[in-house]
C-alpha positions in Angstrom: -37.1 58.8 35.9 -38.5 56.2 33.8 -36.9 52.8 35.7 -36.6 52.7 39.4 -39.8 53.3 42.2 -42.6 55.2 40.9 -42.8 57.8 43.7 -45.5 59.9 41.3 -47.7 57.3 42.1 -46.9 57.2 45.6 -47.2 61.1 46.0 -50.8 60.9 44.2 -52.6 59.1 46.3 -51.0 61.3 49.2 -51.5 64.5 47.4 -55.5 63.8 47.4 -56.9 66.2 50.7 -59.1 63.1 51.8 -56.9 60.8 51.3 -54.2 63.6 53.4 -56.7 63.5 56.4 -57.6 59.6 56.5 -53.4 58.6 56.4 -52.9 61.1 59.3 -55.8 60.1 61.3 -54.2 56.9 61.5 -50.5 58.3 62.7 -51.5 57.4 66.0 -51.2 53.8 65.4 -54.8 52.9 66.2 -57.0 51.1 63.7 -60.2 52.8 62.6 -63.4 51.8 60.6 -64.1 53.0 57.0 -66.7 54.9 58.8 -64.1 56.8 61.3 -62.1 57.4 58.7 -64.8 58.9 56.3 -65.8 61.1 58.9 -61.7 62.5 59.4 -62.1 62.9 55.8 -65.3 64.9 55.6 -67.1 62.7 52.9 -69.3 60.0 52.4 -68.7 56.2 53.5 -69.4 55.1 49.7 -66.4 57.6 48.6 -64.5 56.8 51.9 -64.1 53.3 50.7 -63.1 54.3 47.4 -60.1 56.4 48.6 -59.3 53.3 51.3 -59.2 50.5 48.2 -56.8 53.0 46.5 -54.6 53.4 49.7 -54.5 49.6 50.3 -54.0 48.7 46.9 -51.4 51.1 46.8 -49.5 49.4 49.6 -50.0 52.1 52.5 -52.6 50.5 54.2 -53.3 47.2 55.4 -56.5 46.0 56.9 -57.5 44.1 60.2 -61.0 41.6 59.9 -62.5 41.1 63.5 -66.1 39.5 63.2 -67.5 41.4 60.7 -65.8 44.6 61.1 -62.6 45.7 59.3 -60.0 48.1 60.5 -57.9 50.0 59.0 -54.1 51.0 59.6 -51.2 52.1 58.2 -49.2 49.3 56.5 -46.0 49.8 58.4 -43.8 52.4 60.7 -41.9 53.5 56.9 -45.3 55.1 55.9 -45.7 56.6 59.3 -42.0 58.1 58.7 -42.9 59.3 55.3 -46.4 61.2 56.2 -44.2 62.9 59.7 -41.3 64.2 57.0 -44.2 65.3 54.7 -45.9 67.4 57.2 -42.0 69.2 58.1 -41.4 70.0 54.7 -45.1 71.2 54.1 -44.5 72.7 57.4 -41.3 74.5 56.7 -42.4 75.6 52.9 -45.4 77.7 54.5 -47.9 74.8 53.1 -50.1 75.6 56.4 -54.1 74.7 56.7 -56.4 76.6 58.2 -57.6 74.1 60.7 -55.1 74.2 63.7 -52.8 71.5 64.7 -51.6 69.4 66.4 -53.3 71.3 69.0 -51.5 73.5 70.5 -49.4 73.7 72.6 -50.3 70.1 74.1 -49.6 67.8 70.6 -46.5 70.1 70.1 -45.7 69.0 73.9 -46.3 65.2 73.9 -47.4 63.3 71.1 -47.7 60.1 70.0 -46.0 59.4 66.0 -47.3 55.9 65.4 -45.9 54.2 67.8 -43.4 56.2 69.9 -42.7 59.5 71.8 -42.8 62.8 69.1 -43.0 66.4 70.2 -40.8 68.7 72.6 -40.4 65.5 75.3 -39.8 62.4 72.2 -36.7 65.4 70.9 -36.1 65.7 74.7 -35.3 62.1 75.4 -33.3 61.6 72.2 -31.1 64.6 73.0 -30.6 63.2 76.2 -29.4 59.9 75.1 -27.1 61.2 72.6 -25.5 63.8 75.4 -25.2 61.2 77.9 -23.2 58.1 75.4 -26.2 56.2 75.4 -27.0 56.9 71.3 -24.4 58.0 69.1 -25.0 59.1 65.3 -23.8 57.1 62.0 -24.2 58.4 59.0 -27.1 60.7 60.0 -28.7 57.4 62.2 -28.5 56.4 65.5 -26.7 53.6 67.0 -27.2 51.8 70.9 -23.5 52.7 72.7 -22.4 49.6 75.2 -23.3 52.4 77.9 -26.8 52.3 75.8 -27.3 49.0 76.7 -26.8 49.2 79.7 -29.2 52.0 80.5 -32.0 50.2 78.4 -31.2 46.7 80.1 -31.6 48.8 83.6 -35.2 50.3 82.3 -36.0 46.7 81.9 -36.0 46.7 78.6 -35.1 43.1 76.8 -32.3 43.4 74.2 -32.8 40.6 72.6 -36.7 41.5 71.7 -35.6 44.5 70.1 -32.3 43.4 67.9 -34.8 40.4 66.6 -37.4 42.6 65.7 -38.0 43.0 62.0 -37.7 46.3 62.6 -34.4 48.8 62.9 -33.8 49.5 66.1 -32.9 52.4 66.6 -34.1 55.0 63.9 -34.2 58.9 63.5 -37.4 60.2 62.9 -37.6 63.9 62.0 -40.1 65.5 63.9 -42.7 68.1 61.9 -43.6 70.2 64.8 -40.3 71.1 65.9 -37.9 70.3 63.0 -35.6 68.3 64.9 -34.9 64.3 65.6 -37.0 62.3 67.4 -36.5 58.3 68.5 -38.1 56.0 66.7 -37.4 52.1 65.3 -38.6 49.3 68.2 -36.3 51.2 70.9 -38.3 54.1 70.6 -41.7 52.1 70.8 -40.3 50.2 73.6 -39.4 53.6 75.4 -42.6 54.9 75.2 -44.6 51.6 76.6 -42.1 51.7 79.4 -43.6 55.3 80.2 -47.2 53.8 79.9 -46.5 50.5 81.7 -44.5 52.6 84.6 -47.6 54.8 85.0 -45.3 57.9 84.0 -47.6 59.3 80.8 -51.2 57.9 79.5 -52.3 58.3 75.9 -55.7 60.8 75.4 -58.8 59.3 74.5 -59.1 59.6 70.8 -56.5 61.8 70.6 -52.3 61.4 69.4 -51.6 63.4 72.9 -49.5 61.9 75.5 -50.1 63.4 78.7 -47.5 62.9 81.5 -48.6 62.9 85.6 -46.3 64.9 87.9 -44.9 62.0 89.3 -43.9 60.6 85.1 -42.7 64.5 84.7 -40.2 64.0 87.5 -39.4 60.6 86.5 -38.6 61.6 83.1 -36.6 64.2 84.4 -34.3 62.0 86.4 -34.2 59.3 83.2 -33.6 62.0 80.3 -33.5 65.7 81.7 
């Protein structure tokens, strides 16, 4: 295609294995050093920041200054949407590295994809809102239902937060692990700091796993079982 978005360019700086491992260290939504991420990466800082001008320059990072530190992170949730479909079709075609992961079976349990639930609970809960009215599907997205609205107004959840976000609100995210839909857009974020606020699930140390207490397992149960 010679007009229109250069996706080569896109997939190059992508396709580079260091570059791979520093854009999926940062799935979990936390922002890490050049000296974090050179260490994910498994070269040098000199090169590290090499790869992280590329990736910045490129549009699919952004950078935090606090003091004289800098952070990195990814540039927005459409990056973190286009690594998590990468890794199911890399999945899927038998594109598999040696290294294990996400660990299983915990990250295939509970994981955290940016910013909201992923793994067999984040496909669990968005099954459970379709079944029940809450979601319904348009055109391969879904929608809040006025029964939706409801149930997230009841959760304590403001409305009006999420429809002004910039945002979708409601967005499917296909889930690499399991090859099936999982909530994302400023809902699922919302959903999943509901969980943390409510004391139901707590995020691993240095680590995309979501680990849910007894007491969040029964909760969630009664919410989206």
């Amino acid at each position: 295609m010679k007009d229109g978005p250069d996706i080569a360019h896109i997939a190059s700086l992508i396709g580079d294995p260091a570059r791979a491992n520093m854009l999926t260290a940062l799935m979990g939504g936390m922002a890490l050093t050049a000296t974090e991420l050179a260490a994910e990466a498994g070269v040098t800082k000199q090169t590290a920041s090499s790869h992280l001008g590329k990736l910045e320059a490129g549009g699919l990072l952004t950078i935090r200054k606090q003091g004289r530190h800098r952070y990195y992170q990814l540039a927005d949730t459409d990056v973190a949407h286009l690594l998590e479909s990468l890794m199911g079709v890399a999945m899927r075609a038998g594109h598999v590295r040696n290294r294990p992961g996400p660990k299983d079976p915990a990250m295939r349990h509970a994981r955290v994809c940016y910013d909201h639930l992923a793994g067999d609970m984040g496909i669990r809960l968005y099954e459970s809102l379709l079944k029940r009215g809450h979601l319904h599907e348009e055109a391969g997205e879904p929608a809040l239902t006025t029964a939706g609205r409801d149930f997230v107004t009841g959760l304590g959840l403001r409305l009006d937060a999420l429809e002004n976000s910039r945002r979708p609100m409601c967005k499917a995210c296909l889930d690499w692990s399991e090859r099936r839909t999982h909530l994302a857009g400023s809902l699922g974020a919302a959903l999943l700091d509901h969980m943390y606020e409510s004391g139901w699930a707590k995020r691993k140390p240095d680590s995309r796993e979501v680990v849910f207490t007894p007491t969040g397992k029964q909760a969630f149960e009664q919410s989206f079982g």
